[in-house]
C-alpha positions in Angstrom: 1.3 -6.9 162.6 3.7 -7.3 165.5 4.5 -5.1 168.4 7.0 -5.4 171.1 7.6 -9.1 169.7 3.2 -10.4 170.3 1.2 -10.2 167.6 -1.2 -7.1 167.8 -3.8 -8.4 164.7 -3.7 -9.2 161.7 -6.0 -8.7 158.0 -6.3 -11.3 155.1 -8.7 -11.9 152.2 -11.0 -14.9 151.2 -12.5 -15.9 148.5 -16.2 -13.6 148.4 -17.9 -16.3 146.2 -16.6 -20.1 144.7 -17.5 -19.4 141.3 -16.0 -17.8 137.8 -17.8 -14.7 137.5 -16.6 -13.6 141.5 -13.5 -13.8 140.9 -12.5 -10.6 141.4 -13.9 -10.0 144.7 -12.5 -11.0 147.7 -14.2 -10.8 151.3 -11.7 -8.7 153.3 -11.0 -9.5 157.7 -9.0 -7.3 160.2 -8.4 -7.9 163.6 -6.5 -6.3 165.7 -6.1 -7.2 169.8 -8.6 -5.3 172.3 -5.3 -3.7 174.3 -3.9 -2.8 170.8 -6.8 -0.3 169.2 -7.1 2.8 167.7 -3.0 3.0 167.7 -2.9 2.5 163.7 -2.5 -1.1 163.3 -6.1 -1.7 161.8 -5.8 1.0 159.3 -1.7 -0.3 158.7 -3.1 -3.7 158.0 -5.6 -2.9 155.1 -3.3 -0.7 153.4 -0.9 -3.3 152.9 -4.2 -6.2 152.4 -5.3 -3.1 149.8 -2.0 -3.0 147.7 -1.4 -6.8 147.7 -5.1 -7.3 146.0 -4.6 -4.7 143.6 -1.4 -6.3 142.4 -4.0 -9.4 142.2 -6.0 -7.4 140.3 -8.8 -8.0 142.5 -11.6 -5.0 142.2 -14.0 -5.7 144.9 -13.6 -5.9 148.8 -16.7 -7.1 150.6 -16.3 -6.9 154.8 -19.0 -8.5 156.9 -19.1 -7.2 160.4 -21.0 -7.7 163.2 -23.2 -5.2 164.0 -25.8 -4.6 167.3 -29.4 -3.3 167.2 -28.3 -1.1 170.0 -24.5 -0.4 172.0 -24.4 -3.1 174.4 -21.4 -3.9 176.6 -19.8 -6.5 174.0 -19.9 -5.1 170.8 -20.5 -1.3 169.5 -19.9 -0.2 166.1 -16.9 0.6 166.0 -15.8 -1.9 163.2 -18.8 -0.2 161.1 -17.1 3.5 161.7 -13.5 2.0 160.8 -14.4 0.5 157.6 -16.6 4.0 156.5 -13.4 5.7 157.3 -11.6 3.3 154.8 -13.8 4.0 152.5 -16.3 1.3 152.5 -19.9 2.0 152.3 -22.7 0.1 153.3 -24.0 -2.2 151.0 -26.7 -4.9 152.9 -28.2 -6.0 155.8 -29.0 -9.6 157.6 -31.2 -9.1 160.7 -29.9 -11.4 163.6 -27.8 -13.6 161.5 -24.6 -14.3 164.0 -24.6 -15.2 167.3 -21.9 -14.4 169.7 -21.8 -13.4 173.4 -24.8 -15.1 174.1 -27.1 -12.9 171.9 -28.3 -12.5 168.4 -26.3 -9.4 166.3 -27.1 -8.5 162.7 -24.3 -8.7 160.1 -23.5 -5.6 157.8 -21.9 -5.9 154.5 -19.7 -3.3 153.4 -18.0 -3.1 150.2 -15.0 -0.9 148.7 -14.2 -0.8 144.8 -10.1 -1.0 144.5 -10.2 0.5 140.6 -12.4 0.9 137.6 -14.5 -2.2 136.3 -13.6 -2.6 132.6 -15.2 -4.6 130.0 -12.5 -7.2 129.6 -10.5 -7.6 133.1 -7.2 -8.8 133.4 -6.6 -12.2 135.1 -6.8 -12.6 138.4 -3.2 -13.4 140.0 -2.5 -15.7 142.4 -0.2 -14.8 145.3 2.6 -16.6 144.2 2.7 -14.9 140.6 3.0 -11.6 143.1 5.1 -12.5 145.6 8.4 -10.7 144.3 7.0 -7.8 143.5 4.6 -7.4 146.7 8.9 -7.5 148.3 9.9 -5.1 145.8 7.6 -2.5 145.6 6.3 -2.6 149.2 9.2 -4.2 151.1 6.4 -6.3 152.6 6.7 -10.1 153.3 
């Protein structure tokens, strides 16, 4: 996302685990700039991350965030609250798992379901197989 000609954040998917039967999960990232949240952006990003993986036919979004024990002066949970307003719920714990800042924070796992799990799935598509229509459809990229 750009504003004013800087970039104000960004989102983009990874691959949630390097084997056959994951392959329609992704693990989803958003960041957006300190100076440049709660305008939009964050919520802006996703939607467009959301309708590029569906075209994908990607099911599953998993979002690992850093999370504190307690509010201290470098990390709240805000990220948490975002992603429940998305429509994530919680889905796991690891206690003390990431360290950043100097201290230990737990990491939260999140997860959001794009569409129904059927029996027989279609393919996964890559991004190039999508590409066109991500321009049609969305007049994004």
């Amino acid at each position: 996302c750009e504003r004013e000609g800087e970039i104000a954040g960004y989102a983009y998917a990874g691959v949630f685990k390097n084997r056959a039967a994951y392959r329609w999960a992704v693990e989803t990232t958003v960041y957006v700039r300190e100076d440049r949240k709660k305008m939009g952006i964050g919520r802006e990003l996703y939607a467009a991350l959301e309708k590029i993986l569906s075209l994908q036919n990607i099911l599953n979004l998993n979002a690992c965030i850093a999370c504190p024990e307690a509010e201290d002066p470098w990390l709240g949970r805000d990220s948490v609250q975002f992603h429940e307003r998305l429509g994530y719920q919680f889905a796991g714990k690891f206690h003390q798992c990431g360290y950043k800042f100097g201290r230990w924070y737990h990491m939260v796992w999140m997860e959001k379901h794009l569409g129904n799990h059927p029996d027989n799935p279609p393919a996964v598509k890559t991004f190039d197989e999508i590409r066109g229509l991500v321009a049609e459809q969305y007049g994004i990229l």
